[in-house]
NUZA-88551 format. One record per residue (C-alpha): residue in three letters; x, y, z. Coordinates in steps of 0.001 Angstrom, whole numbers, plus 500000, padded with zeros to 6 digits. Example, Ala and Ser with C-alpha at 12.3 -4.5 7.8 and 13.67 -1.06 7.14 Angstrom:
// NUZA-88551
ALA512300495500507800 SER513670498940507140 
***
This chain:
// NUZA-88551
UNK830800489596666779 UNK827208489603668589 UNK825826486435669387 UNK822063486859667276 UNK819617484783666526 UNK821308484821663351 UNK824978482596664492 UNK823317481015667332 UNK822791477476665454 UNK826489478402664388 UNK827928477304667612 UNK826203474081667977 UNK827083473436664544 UNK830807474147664786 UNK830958472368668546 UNK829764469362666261 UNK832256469860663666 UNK835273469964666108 UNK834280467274668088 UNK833705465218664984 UNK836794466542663728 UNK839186465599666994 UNK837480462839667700 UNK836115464101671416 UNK832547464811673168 UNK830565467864671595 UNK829606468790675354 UNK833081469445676017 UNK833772472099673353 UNK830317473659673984 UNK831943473953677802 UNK835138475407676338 UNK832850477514674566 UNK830781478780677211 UNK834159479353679278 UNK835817481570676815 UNK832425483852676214 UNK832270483786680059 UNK835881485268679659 UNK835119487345676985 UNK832244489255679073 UNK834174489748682249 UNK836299491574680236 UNK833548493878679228 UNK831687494110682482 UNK834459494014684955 UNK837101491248685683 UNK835689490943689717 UNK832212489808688397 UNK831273486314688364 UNK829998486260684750 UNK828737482288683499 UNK826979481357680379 UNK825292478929679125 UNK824918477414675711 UNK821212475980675323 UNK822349472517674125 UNK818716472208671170 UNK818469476322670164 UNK822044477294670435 UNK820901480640672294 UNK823992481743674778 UNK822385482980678420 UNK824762485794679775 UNK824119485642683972 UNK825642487806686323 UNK826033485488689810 UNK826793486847693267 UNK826663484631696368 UNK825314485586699901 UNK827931485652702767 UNK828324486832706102 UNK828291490275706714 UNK832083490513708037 UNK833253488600705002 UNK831992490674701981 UNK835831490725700091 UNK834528491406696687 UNK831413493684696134 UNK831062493012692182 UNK830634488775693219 UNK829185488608696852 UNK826539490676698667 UNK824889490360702632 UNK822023488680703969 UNK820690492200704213 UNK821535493404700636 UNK820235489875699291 UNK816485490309700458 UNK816234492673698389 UNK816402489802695243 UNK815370486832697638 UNK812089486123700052 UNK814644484417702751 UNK818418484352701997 UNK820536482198703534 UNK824418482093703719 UNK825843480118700571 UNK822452481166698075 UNK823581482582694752 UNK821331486549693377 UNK821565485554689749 UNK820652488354686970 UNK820568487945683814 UNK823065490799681375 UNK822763491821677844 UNK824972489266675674 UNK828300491239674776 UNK829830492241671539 UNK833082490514670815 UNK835866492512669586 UNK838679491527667541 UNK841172490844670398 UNK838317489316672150 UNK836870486448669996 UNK840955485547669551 UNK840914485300673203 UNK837957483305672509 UNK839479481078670251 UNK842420480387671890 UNK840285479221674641 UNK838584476844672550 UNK841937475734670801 UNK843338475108674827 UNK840308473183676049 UNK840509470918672894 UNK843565470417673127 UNK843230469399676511 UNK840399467033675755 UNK841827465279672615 UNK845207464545674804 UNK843160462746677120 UNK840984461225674702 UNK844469459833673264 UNK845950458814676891 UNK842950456593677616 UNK843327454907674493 UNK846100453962674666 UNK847023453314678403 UNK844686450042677895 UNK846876448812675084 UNK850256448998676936 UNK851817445400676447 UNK850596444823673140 UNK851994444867669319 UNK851001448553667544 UNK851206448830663934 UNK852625451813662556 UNK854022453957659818 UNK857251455948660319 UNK857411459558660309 UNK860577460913660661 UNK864140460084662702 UNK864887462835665622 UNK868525462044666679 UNK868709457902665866 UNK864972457783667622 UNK862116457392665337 UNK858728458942665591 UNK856082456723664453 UNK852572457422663442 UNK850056455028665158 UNK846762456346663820 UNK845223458633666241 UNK848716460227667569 UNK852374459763667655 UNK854778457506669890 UNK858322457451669596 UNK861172454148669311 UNK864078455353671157 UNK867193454056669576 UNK867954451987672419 UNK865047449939671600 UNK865661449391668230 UNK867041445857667287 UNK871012445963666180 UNK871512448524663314 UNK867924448193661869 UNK867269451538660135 UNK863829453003658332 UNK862853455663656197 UNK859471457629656116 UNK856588455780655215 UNK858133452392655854 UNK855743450492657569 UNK857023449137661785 UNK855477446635664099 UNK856601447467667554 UNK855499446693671117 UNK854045448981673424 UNK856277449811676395 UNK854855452075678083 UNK852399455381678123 UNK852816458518680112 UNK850846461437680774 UNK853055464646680336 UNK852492468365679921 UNK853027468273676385 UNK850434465322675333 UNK850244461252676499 UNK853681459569675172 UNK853828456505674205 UNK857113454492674286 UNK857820451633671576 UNK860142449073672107 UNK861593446229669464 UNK864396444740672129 UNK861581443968675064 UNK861742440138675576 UNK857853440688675614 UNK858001441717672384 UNK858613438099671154 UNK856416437219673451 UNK853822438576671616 UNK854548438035668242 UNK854314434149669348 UNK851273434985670675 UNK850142436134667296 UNK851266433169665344 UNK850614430775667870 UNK846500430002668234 UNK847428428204671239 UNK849285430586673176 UNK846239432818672406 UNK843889430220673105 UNK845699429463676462 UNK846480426190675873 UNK849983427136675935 UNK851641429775678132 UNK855125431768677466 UNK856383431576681063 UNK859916433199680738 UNK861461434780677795 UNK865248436510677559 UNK866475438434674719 UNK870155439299672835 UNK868036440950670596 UNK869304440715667130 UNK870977437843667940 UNK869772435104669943 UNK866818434347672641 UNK865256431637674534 UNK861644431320675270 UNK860096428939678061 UNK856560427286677255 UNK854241425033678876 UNK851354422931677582 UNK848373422609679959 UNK846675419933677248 UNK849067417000677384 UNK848134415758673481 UNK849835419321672691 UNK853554419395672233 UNK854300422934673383 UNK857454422933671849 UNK856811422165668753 UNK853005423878668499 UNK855324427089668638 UNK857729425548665447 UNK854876424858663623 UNK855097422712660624 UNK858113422936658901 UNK859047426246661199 UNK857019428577659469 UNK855473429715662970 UNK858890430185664710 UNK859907431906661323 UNK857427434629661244 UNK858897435357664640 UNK862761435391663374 UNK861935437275660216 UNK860499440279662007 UNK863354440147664592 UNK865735440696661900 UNK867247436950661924 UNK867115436338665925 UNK867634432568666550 UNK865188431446669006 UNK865315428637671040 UNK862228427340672465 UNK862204425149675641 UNK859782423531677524 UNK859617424755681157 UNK859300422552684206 UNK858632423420687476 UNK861239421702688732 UNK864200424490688780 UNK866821422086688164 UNK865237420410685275 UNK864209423874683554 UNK867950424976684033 UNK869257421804682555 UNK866212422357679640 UNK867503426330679333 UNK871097425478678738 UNK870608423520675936 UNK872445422488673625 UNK874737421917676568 UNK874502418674678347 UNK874560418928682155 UNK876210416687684324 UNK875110417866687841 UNK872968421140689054 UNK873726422219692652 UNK871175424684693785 UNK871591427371696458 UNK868081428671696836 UNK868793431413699784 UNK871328432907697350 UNK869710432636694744 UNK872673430287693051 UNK873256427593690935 UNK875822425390690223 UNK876128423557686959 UNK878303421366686438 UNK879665420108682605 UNK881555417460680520 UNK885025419677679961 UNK884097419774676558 UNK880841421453677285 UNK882454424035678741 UNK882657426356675328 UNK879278425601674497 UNK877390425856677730 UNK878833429088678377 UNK878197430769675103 UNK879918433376672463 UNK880779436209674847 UNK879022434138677492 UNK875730434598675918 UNK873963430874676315 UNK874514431275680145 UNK873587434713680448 UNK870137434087678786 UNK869755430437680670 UNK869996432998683474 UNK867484435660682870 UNK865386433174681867 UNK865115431270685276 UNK866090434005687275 UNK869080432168688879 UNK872773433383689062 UNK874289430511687379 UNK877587429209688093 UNK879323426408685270 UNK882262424411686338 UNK883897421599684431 UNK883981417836686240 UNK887757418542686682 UNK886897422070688511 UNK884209420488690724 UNK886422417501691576 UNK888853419745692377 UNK886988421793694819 UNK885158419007696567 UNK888820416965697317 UNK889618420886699077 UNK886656421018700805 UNK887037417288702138 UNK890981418133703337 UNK890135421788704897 UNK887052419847707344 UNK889672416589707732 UNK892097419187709302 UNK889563421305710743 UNK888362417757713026 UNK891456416741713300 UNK892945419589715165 UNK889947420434717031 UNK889037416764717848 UNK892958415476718308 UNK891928412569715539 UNK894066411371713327 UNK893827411778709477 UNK891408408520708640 UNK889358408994711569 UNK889169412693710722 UNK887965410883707198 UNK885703409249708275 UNK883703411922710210 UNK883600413694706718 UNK882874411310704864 UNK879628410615706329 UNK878384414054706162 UNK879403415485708891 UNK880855419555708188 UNK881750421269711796 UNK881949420604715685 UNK878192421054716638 UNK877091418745714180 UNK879603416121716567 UNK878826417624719636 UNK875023417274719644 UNK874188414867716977 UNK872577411734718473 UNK874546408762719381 UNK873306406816717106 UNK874339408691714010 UNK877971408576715184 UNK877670404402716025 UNK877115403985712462 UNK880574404848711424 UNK883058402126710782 UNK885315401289714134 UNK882994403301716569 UNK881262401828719774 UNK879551403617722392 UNK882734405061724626 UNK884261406186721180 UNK881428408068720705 UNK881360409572724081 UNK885206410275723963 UNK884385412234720300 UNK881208414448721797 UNK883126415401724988 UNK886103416403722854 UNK883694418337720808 UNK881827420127723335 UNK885075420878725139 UNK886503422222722179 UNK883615424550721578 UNK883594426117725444 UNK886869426996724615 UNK886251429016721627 UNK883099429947723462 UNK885173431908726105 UNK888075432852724198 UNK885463434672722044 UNK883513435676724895 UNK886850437530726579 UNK887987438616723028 UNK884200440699722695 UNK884402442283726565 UNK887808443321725505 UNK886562445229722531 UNK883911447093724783 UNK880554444954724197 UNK877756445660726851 UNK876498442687729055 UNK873083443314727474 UNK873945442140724081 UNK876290439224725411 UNK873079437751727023 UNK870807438333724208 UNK869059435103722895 UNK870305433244719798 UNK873652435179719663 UNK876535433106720335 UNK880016434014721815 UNK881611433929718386 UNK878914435960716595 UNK879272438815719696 UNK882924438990718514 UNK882057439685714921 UNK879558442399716066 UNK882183443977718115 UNK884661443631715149 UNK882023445677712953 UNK881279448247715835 UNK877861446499716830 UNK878916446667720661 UNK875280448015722443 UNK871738446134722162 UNK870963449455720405 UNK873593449071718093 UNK872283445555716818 UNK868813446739716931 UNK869479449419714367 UNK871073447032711759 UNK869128445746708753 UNK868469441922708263 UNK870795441969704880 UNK873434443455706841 UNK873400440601709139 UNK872993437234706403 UNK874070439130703388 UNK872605439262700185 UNK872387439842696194 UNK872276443363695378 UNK871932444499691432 UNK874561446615690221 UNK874975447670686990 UNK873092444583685222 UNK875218442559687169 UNK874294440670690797 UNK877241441679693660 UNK877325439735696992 UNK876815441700699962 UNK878890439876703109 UNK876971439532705861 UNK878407440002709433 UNK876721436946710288 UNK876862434970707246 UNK879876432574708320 UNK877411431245711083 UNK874570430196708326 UNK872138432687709927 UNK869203432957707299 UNK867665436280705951 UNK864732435089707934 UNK866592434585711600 UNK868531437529710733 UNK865120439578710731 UNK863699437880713680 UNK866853438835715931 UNK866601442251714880 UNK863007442512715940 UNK863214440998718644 UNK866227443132719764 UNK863933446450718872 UNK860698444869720983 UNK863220444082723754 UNK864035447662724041 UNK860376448784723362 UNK860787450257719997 UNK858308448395718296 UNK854535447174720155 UNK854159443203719418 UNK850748444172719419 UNK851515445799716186 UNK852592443373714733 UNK850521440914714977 UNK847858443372713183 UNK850073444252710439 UNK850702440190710320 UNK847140439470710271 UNK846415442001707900 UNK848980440749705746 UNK847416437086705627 UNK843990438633704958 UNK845215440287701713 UNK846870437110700486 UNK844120435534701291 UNK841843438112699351 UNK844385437649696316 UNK843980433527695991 UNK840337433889696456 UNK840138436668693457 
***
């Protein structure tokens, strides 16, 4: 077809409809239009010529231009699209390098195969424009509750119609053995939205503890008000959950705000997770008093907390055992989740049991080393004291306190103590030169004779060598494997070093050896405090 006065208003007119149509910007299927006639016209005059059009946005009238740009006279590569300075002042008073020689060319005819190239053009640039149109919306509603209408099942997933596009529920993310048929109507939470070749996907999710974390949020004013705030949540979904809240207006129960009267707020919740009991709990930002809220209905007679391993010990009536721990340990695993905490339970009887072996292993630890017999050896333990450097180096005073003690007692126990501890010092000391350790790492500072000979054991026998190690590898740590946390031993770990001294040691090690500029650090330190000082401020 010819583009004539007579289909010029045409293309404005179907640029509107389209655009209307797929929901986009008119101006970018005029573009797609003036791209495919420019497309359409190389193909007529020659594929090297740079051929543009434009569509006059009020008349519709389409401007055919034939554009070639002035370069040097060495660099002419394409005759049909680029001319000289020479051959250019022949169009222009004083061409420069970079000026464009544009002509006007008669509009073309489009043939058959033509205005289908044409179209498909169009088709590809709309295309293009309504999948973004689609990714933009919905990127902003990621973490929220979509209402939908179901489609059609692919495999056990279901594809869900949400209006202006399509997402998809993998089965994984579908609660227990919920099914739906077409047109049923689904609530689901947004997981997450992707941009891929094929078209913006977004990802539902049912089983997402944030899920419930909405839907609270829906039938909750105050949670949406922010008078309360959900500030852990952990799913079985289908099953059970817990959900941590905390009132910031202290004439607002935040537990029961969430019940609502008679339950009908917590019920809305349970009926559209198919049945889920939910327990609600207030949170406390005391850990041990949120764990002892989170295992409820439980009672808890003792919480021992291990914060650099991220522990907990809990410790329950022998009858509480059963129900602190769960069907198929699933009270404790969501107490868990929900504080973030690996959490041990032991009965009284267990706990008992363990302290009475840790009380005779450090007796007969002090009363080896020390030469002390069994009460004395009792004693020491029983007033807190746990190994030899504790007794060698403590202050007097906290050693006159004990029951039958005076000064030269004292004395007698400190000397015996610090002998003791040369001893092992040199044993360990020859036991590490044996094994092949340099001098260099022997005299480095804040690694004792003992903790040399556990390097050596592992093959850490240079400064180099210890340099190169990580600070996990030294203190040990929680790794996730599988769902499931799995201690890493540390080389160091039976000496208490921290994560934190661990990483110091290394670093100084590597500045030592002039691997890393202190300088350096400091920047990326101060740097560092200047963001997190940024963050508070926003």
């Amino acid at each position: 077809m010819a583009i004539t006065s007579a289909n010029q208003l045409e293309l404005l007119q179907t640029a509107e409809a389209v655009a209307r149509e797929k929901m986009i910007d008119p101006e970018l299927v005029i573009e797609a239009m003036e791209d495919s006639l420019a497309r359409a016209a190389k193909s007529r005059y020659g594929a090297e010529m740079d051929i543009r059009v434009a569509i006059d946005r009020k008349t519709g009238r389409a401007t055919f231009t034939r554009v070639r740009t002035v370069v040097e006279d060495d660099a002419v590569e394409n005759y049909q699209a680029e001319l000289t300075v020479k051959q250019a002042k022949q169009y222009l008073a004083d061409p420069q390098i970079g000026d464009e020689v544009i002509d006007e060319v008669p509009p073309v005819d489009l043939g058959r195969i033509a205005a289908q190239s044409a179209k498909q053009v169009i088709l590809q640039k709309v295309r293009e424009a309504e999948r973004d149109r689609q990714f933009e919306e919905f990127k902003d509603r990621k973490g929220s509750i979509i209402n939908g209408m179901v489609k059609r099942e692919e495999y056990g997933n279901i594809i869900v119609d949400i209006g202006r596009g399509e997402a998809i529920l993998r089965r994984n993310e579908k609660i227990g053995r919920e099914s739906y048929r077409p047109n049923d109507r689904i609530r689901c939470y947004i997981k997450d939205v992707r941009r891929e070749p094929r078209g913006p996907q977004v990802f539902l999710s049912r089983t997402d503890p944030m899920f419930m974390a909405e839907l609270f949020k829906m039938e909750v004013p105050e949670i949406y008000d922010g008078i309360i705030e959900i500030k852990a949540c952990a799913r079985d979904p289908g099953s059970r959950a817990k959900i941590a809240v905390i009132s910031y207006d202290n004439s607002i129960d935040p537990v029961g705000a969430c019940v609502g009267m008679r339950g009908s707020r917590v019920q809305a919740v349970v009926n559209e997770l198919q049945g889920e009991k939910i327990d609600i709990i207030p949170w406390n930002e005391d850990q041990a008093t949120f764990l002892v809220n989170a295992l409820q209905p439980a009672e808890v007679s003792k919480v021992v907390i291990d914060e650099e391993a991220g522990k907990i010990e809990v410790v329950v009536p022998d009858e509480q055992l059963s129900l602190a721990i769960g069907r198929r340990g699933q009270n404790v695993r969501l107490a868990s989740q929900l504080t973030a905490l690996d959490i041990d339970i032991l009965t009284e009887a267990q706990e008992s049991e363990r302290r009475q072996a840790e009380f005779a292993s450090r007796t007969g630890m002090f009363m080896e080393a020390l030469d002390l017999d069994e009460t004395f050896a009792q004693l020491l333990v029983a007033e807190g004291f746990t190994n030899l450097e504790e007794v060698a180096y403590v202050d007097l005073d906290e050693l006159l306190v004990i029951d039958g003690v005076d000064e030269g007692t004292a004395e007698e126990l400190q000397a015996r103590a610090r002998d003791y501890i040369e001893a092992q010092n040199a044993k360990a000391l020859e036991a590490a030169k044996a094994l092949g350790v340099e001098d260099a790492l022997i005299d480095f500072e804040g690694l004792t004779p003992q903790m040399v000979e556990a390097l050596a054991k592992d093959g850490v026998k240079t400064l180099e060598d210890f340099a190169t190690c990580a600070d996990w590898e030294l203190a040990g740590g929680w790794t996730t494997v599988n769902g499931e946390r799995v201690k890493d031993e540390g080389i160091l770990e039976k000496f208490d070093v921290s994560l934190e001294e661990a990483q110091r040691l290394v670093m100084t090690a590597r500045i030592s050896l002039g691997w890393v500029d202190p300088a350096e650090l400091d920047a990326e330190a101060e740097a560092d405090d200047e963001a997190a000082a940024d963050e508070e401020d926003a």
